[in-house]
DOVEXVO-889115 format. One record per residue: x, y negated, z of N, C-alpha, C, O in turn; residue in three letters; residue number from 0. Coordinates in steps of 0.1 Angstrom, whole numbers, always signed. Layout:
BEGIN
n_east;n_north;n_up;ca_east;ca_north;ca_up;c_east;c_north;c_up;o_east;o_north;o_up;code;pos
X;Y;Z;X;Y;Z;X;Y;Z;X;Y;Z;ALA;NUM
...
This chain:
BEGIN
n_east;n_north;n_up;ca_east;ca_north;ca_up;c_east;c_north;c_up;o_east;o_north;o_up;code;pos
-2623;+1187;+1604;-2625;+1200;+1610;-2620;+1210;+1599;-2624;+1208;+1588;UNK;0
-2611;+1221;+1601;-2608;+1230;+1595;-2617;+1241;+1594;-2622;+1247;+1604;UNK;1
-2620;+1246;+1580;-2634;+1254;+1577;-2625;+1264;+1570;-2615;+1260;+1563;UNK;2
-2628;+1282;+1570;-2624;+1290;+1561;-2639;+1296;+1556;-2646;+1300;+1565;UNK;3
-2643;+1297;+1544;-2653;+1299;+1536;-2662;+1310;+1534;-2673;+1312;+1532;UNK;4
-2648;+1322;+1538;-2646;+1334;+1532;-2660;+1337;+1544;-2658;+1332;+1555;UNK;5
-2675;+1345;+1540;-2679;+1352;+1550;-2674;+1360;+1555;-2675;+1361;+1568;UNK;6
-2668;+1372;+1546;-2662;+1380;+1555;-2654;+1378;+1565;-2653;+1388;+1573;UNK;7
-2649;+1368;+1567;-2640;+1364;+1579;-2639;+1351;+1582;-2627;+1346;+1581;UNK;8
-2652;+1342;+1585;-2653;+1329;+1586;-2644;+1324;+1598;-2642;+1331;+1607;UNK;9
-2640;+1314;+1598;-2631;+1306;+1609;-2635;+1292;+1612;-2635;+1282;+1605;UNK;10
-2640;+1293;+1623;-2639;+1277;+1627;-2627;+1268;+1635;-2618;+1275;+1641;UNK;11
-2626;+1258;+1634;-2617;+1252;+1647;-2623;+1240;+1651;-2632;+1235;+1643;UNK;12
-2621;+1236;+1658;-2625;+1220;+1667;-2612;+1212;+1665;-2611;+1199;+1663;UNK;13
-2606;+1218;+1665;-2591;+1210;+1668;-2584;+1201;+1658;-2575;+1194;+1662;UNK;14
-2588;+1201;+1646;-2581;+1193;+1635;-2572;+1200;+1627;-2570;+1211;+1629;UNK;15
-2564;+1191;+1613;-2558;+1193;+1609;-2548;+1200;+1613;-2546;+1211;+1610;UNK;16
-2541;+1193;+1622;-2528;+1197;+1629;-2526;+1209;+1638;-2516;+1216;+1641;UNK;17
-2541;+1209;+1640;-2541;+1224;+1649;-2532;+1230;+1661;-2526;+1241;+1664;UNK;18
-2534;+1216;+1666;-2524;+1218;+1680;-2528;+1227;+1689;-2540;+1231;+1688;UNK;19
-2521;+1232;+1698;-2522;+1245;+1709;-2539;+1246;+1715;-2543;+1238;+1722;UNK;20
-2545;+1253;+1712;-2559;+1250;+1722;-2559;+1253;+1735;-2557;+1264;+1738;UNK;21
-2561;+1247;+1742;-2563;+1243;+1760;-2575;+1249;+1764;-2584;+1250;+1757;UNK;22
-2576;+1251;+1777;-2586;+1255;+1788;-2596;+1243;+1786;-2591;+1231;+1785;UNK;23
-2610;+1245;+1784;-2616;+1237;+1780;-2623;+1231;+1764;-2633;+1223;+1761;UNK;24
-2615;+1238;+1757;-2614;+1234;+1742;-2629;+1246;+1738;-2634;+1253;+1747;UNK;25
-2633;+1246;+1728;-2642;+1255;+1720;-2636;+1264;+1716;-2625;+1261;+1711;UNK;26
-2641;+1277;+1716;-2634;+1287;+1709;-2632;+1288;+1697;-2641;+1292;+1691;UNK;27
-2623;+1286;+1692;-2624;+1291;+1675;-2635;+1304;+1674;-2635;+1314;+1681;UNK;28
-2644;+1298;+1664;-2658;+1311;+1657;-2650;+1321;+1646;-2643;+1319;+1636;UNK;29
-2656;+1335;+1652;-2652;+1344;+1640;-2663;+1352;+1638;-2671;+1354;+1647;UNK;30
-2663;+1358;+1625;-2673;+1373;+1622;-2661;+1379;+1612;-2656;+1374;+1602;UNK;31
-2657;+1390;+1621;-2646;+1398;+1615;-2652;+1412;+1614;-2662;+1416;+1620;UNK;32
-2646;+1418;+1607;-2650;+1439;+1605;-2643;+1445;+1617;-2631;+1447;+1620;UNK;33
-2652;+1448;+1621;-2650;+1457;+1635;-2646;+1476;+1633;-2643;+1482;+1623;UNK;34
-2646;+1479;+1642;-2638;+1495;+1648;-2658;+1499;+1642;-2669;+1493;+1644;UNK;35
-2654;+1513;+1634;-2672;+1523;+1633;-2677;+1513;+1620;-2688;+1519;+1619;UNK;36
-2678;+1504;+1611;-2684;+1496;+1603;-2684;+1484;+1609;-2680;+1481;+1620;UNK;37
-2693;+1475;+1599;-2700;+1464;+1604;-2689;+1450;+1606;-2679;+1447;+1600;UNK;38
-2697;+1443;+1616;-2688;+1434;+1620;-2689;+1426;+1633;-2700;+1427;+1638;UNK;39
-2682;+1419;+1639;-2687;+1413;+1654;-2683;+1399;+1651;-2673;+1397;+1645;UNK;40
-2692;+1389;+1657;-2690;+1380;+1658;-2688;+1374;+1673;-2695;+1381;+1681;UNK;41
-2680;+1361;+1679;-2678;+1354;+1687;-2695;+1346;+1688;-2700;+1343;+1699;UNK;42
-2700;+1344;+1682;-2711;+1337;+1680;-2725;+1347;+1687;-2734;+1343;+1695;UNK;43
-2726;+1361;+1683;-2734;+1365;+1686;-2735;+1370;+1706;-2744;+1375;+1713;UNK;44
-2720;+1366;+1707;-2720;+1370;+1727;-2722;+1361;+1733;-2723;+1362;+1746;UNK;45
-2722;+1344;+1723;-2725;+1335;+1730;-2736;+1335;+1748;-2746;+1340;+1746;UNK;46
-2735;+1332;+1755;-2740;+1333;+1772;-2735;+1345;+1780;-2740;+1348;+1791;UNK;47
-2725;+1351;+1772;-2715;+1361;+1779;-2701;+1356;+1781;-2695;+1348;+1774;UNK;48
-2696;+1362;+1791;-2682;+1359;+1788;-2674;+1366;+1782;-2680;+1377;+1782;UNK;49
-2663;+1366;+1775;-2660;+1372;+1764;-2646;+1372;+1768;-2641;+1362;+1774;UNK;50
-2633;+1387;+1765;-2623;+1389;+1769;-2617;+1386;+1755;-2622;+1395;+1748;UNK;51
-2610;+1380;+1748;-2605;+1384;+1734;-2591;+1382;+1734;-2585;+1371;+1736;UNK;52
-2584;+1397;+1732;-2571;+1398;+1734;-2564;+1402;+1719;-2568;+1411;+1712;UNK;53
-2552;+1393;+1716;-2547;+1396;+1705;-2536;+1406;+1708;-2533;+1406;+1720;UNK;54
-2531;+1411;+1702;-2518;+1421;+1699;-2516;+1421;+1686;-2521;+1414;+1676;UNK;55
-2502;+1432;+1687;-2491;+1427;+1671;-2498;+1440;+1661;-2499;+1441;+1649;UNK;56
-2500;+1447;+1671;-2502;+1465;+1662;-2502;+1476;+1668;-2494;+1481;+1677;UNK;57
-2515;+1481;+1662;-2520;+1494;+1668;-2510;+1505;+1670;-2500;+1503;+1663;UNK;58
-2510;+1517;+1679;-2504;+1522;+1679;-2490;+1524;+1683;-2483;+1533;+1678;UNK;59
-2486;+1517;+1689;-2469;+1506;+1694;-2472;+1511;+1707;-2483;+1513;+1711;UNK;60
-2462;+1513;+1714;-2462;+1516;+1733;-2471;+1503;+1737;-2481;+1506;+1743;UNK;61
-2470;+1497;+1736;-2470;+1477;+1746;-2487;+1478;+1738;-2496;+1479;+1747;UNK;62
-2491;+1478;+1728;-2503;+1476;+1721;-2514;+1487;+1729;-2524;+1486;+1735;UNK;63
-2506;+1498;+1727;-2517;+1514;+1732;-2517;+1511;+1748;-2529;+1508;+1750;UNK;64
-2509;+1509;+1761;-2514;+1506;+1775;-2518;+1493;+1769;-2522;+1498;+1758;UNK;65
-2519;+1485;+1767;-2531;+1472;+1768;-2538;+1480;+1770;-2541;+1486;+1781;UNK;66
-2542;+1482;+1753;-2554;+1487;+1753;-2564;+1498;+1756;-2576;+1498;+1753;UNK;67
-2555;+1508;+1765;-2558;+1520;+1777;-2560;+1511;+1791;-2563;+1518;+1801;UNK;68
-2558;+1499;+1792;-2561;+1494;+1807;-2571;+1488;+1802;-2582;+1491;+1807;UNK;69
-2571;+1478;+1790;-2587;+1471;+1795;-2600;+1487;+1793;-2609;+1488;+1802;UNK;70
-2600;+1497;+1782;-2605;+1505;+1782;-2611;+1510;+1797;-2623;+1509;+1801;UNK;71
-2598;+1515;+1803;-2599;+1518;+1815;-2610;+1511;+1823;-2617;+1518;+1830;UNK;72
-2612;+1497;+1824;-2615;+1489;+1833;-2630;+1480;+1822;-2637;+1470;+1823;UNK;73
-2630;+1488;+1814;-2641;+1484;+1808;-2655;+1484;+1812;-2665;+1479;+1805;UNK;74
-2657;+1493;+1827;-2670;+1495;+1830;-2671;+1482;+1843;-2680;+1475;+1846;UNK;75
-2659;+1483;+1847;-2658;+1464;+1855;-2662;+1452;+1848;-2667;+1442;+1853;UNK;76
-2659;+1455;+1830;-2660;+1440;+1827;-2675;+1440;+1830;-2681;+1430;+1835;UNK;77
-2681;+1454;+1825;-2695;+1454;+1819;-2704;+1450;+1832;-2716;+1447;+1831;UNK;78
-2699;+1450;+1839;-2710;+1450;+1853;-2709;+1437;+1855;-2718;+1431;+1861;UNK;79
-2698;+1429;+1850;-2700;+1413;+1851;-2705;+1409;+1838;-2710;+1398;+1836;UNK;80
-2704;+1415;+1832;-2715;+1408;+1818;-2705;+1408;+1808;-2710;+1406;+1797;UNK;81
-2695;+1409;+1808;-2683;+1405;+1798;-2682;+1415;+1788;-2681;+1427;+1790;UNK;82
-2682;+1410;+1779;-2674;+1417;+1765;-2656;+1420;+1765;-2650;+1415;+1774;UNK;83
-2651;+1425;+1758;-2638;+1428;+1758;-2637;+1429;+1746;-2645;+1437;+1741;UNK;84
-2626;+1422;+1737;-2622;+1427;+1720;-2610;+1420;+1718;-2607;+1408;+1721;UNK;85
-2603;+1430;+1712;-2591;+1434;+1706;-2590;+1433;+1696;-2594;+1442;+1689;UNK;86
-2580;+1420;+1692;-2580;+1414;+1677;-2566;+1416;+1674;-2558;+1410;+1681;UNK;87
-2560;+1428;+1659;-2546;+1425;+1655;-2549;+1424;+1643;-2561;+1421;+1640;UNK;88
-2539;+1426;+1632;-2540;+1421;+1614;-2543;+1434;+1608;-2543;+1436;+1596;UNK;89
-2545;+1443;+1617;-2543;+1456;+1614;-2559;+1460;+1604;-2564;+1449;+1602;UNK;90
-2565;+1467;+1599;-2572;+1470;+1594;-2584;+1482;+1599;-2582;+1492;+1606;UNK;91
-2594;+1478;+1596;-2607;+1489;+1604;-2604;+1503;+1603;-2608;+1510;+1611;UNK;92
-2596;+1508;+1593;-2593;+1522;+1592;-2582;+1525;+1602;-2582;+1537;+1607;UNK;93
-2572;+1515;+1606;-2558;+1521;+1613;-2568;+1519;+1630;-2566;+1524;+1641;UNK;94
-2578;+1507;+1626;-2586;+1508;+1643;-2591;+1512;+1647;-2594;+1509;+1659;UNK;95
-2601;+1529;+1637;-2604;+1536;+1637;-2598;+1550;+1644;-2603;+1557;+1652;UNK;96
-2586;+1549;+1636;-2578;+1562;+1641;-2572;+1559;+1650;-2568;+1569;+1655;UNK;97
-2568;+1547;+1656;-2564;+1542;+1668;-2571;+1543;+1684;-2566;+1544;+1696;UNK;98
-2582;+1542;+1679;-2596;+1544;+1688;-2596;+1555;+1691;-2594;+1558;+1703;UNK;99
-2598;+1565;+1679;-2600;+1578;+1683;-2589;+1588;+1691;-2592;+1595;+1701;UNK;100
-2577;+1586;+1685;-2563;+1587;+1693;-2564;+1589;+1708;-2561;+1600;+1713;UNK;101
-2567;+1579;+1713;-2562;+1573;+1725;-2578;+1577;+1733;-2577;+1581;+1745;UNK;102
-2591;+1577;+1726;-2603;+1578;+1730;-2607;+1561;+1736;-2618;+1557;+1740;UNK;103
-2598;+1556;+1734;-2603;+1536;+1734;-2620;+1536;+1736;-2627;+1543;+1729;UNK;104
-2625;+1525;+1746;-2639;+1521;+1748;-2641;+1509;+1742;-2652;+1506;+1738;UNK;105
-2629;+1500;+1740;-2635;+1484;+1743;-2637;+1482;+1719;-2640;+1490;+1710;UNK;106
-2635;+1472;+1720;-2645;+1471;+1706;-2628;+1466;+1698;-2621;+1462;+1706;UNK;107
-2625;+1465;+1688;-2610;+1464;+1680;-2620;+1456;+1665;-2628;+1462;+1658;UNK;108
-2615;+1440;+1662;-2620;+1440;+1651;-2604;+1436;+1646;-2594;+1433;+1652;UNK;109
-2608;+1439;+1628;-2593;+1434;+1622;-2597;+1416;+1615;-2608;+1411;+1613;UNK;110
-2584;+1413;+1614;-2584;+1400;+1610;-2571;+1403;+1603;-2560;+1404;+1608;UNK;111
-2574;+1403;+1590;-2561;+1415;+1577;-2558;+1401;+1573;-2546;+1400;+1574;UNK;112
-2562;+1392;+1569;-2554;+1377;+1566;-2552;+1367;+1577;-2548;+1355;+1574;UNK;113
-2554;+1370;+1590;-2548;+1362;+1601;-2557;+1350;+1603;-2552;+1341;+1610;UNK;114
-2567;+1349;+1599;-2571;+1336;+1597;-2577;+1333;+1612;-2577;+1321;+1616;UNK;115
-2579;+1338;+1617;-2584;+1339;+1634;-2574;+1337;+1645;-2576;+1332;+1656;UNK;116
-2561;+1345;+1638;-2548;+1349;+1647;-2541;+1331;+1646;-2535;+1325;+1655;UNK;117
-2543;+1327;+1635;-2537;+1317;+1629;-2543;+1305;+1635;-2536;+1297;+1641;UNK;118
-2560;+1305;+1633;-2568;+1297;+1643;-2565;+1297;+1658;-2566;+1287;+1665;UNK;119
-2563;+1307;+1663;-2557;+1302;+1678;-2539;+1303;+1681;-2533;+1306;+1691;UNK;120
-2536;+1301;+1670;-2524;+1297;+1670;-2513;+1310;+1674;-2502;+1309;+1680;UNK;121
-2516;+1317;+1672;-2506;+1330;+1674;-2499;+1338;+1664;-2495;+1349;+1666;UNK;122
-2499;+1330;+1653;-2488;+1340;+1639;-2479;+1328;+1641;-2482;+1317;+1636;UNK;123
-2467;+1330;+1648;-2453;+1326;+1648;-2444;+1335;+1647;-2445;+1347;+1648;UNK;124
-2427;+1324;+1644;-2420;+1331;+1643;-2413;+1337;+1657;-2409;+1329;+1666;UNK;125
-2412;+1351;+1657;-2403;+1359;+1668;-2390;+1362;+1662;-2383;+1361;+1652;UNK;126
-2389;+1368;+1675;-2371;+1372;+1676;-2370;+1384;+1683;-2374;+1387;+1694;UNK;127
-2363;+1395;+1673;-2363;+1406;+1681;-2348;+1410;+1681;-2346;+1406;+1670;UNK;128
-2338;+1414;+1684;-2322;+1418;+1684;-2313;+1411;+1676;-2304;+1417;+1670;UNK;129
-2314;+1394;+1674;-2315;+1384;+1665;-2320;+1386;+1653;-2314;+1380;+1643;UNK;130
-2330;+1393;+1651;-2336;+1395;+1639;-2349;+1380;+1637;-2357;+1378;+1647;UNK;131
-2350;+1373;+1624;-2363;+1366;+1628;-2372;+1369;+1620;-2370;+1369;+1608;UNK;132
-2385;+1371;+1627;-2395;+1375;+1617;-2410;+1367;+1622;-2411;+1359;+1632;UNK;133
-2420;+1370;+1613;-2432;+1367;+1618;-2442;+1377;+1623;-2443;+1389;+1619;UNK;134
-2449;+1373;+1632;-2457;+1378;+1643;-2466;+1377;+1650;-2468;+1365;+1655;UNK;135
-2475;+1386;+1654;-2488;+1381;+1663;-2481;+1382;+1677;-2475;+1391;+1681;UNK;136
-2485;+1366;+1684;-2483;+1369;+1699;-2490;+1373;+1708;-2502;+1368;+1709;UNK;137
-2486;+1384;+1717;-2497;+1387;+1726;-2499;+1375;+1735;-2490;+1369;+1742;UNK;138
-2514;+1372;+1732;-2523;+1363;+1739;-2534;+1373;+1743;-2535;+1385;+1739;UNK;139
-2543;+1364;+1755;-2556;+1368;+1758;-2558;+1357;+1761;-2551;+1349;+1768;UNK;140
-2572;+1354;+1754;-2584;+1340;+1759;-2596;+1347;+1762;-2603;+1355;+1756;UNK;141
-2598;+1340;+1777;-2613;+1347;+1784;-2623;+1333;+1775;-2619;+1321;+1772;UNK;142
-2634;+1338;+1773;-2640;+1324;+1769;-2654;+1327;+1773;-2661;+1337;+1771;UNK;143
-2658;+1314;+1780;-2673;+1317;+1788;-2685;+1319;+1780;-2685;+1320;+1768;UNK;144
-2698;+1319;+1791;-2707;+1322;+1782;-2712;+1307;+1776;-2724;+1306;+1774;UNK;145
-2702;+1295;+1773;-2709;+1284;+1768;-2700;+1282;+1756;-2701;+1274;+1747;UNK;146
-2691;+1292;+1757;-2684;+1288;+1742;-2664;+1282;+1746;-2653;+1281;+1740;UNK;147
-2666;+1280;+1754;-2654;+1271;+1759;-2644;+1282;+1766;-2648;+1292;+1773;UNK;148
-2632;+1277;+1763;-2620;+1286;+1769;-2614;+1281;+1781;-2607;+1271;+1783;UNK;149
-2618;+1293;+1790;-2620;+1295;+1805;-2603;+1296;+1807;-2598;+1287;+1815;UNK;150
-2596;+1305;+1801;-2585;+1305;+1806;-2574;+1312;+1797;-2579;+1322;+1791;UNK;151
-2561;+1311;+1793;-2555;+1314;+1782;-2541;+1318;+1789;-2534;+1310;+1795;UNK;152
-2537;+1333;+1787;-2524;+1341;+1787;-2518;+1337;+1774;-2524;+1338;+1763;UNK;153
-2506;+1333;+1775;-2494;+1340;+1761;-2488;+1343;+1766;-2491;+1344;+1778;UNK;154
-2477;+1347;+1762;-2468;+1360;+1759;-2466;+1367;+1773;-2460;+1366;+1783;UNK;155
-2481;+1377;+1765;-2486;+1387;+1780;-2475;+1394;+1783;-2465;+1392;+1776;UNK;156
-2475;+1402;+1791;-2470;+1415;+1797;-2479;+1427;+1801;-2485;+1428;+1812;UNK;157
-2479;+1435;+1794;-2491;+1445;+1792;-2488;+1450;+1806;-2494;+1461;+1804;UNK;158
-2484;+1451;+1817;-2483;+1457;+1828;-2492;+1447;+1836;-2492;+1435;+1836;UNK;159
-2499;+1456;+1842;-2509;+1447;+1849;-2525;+1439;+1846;-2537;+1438;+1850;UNK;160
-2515;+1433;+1834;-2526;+1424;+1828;-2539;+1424;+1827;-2546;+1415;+1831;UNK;161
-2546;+1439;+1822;-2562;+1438;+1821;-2566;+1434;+1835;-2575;+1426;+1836;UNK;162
-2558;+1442;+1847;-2560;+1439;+1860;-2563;+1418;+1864;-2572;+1412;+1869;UNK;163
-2553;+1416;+1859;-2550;+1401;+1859;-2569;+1391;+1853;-2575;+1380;+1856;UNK;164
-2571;+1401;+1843;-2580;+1394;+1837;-2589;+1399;+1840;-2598;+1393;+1834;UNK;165
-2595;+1411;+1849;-2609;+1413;+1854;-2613;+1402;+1864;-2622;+1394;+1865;UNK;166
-2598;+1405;+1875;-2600;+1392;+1887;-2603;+1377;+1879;-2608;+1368;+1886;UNK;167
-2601;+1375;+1867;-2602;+1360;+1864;-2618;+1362;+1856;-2625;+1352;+1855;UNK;168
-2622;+1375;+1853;-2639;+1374;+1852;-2646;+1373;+1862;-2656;+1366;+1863;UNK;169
-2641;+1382;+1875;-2646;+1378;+1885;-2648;+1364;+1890;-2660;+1361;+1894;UNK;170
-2641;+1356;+1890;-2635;+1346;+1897;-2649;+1337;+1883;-2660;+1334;+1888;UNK;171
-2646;+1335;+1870;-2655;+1332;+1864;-2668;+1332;+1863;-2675;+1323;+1858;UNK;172
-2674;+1343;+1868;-2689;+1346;+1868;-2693;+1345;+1881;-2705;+1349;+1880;UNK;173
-2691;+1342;+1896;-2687;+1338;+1907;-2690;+1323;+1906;-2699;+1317;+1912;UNK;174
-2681;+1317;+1894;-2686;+1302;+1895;-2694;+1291;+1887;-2694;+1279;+1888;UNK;175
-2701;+1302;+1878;-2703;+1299;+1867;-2714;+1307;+1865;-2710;+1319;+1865;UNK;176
-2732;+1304;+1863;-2740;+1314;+1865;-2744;+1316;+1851;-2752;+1325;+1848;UNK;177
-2737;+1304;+1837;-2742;+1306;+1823;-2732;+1315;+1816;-2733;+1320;+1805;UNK;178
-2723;+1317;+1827;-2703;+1326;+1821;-2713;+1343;+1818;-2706;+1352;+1814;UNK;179
């Protein structure tokens, strides 16, 4: 099992050395990362909730800011089904701070500044932008139930629509699932 030490930003995985793709079904990789206002949030403490956790590349970006103005938007839907919503980039509590405030953002923004989370679900690859190659967070979202296990997994989102895409799949989750 792959272990990161650091408390500030502990990591678990299930998956092994190799750290192959995690699947519908799998355990969530565990984090306590520094959140948006102080502090810190953990995956562990929403455990019997369902839980929205959407990565992005960086605050403040057209594609990053509507994400994160639609799940916002639609943040009083998740709440009525019980769901959490959080928004994970490499970005830092201070730029998620002023990002928050910006935009007036509801949902909760933690940073993960050494990737170790981004990296645990397998989303710091290389991209390609105008044949340029660089490295990168992919936009993912993993819904993950209230047992710990990953209900359902977007990559390479398309911020148009999407929060829409992923209320219907909380619905659809808490609907069949009375521990989600």
């Amino acid at each position: 099992m792959r272990q990161y030490i650091d408390e500030a930003s502990r990591v678990t995985s299930n998956k092994g050395i190799d750290m192959a793709d995690l699947d519908v079904g799998d355990l969530a990789p565990q984090f306590d990362l520094p959140r948006d206002g102080g502090g810190s949030l953990s995956l562990a403490s929403l455990l019997g909730k369902p839980v929205v956790l959407y990565f992005y590349p960086q605050d403040d970006t057209t594609g990053c800011t509507n994400e994160a103005i639609g799940f916002s938007q639609l943040k009083p839907e998740f709440e009525k089904l019980g769901a959490a919503v959080i928004g994970l980039s490499p970005d830092s509590v201070r730029k998620h701070d002023k990002f928050k405030s910006k935009y007036d953002l509801t949902i909760d923004l933690v940073a993960d500044e050494e990737r170790k989370v981004i990296e645990a679900y397998h989303l710091w690859l290389e991209k390609k932008l105008y044949g340029r190659r660089y490295m990168g967070v992919e936009r993912a979202t993993f819904l993950i139930g209230g047992d710990g296990r990953i209900a359902r997994i977007w990559r390479n989102v398309r911020v148009k629509g999407h929060a829409e895409a992923v209320l219907e799949a909380v619905r659809a989750l808490t609907a069949t699932s009375p521990e989600a």
